[in-house]
C-alpha positions in Angstrom: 0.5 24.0 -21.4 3.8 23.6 -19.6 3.7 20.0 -19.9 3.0 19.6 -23.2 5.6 21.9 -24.4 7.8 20.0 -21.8 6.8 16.6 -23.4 7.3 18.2 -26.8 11.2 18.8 -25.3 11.7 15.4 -24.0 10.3 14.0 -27.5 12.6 15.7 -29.1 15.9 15.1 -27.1 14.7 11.4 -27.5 14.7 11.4 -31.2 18.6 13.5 -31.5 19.8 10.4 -28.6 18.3 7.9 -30.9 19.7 9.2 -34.3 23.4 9.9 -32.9 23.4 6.3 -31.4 22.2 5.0 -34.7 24.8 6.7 -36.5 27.8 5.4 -34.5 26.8 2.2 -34.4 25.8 1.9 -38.3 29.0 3.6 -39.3 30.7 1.0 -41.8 34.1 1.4 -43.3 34.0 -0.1 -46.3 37.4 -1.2 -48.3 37.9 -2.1 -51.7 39.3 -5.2 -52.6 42.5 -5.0 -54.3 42.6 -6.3 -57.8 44.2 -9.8 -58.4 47.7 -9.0 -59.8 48.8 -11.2 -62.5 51.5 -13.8 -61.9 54.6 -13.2 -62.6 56.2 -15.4 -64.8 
């Protein structure tokens, strides 16, 4: 029983790890590109 609840712990801390790494590493800033001004004359 204890090692299946303690398997069911270490799953678990394995899955947060794995989605906190995943988030820093997918994090994208994304820019708009700035509108072509006209020339000016």
């Amino acid at each position: 029983m204890l090692v299946i609840v303690g398997a069911m712990a270490l799953l678990a801390l394995y899955a947060n790890v794995r989605g906190w790494r995943r988030d820093k590493i997918e994090s994208v800033i994304v820019s708009p590109a700035g509108s072509p001004s006209p020339a000016a004359p």
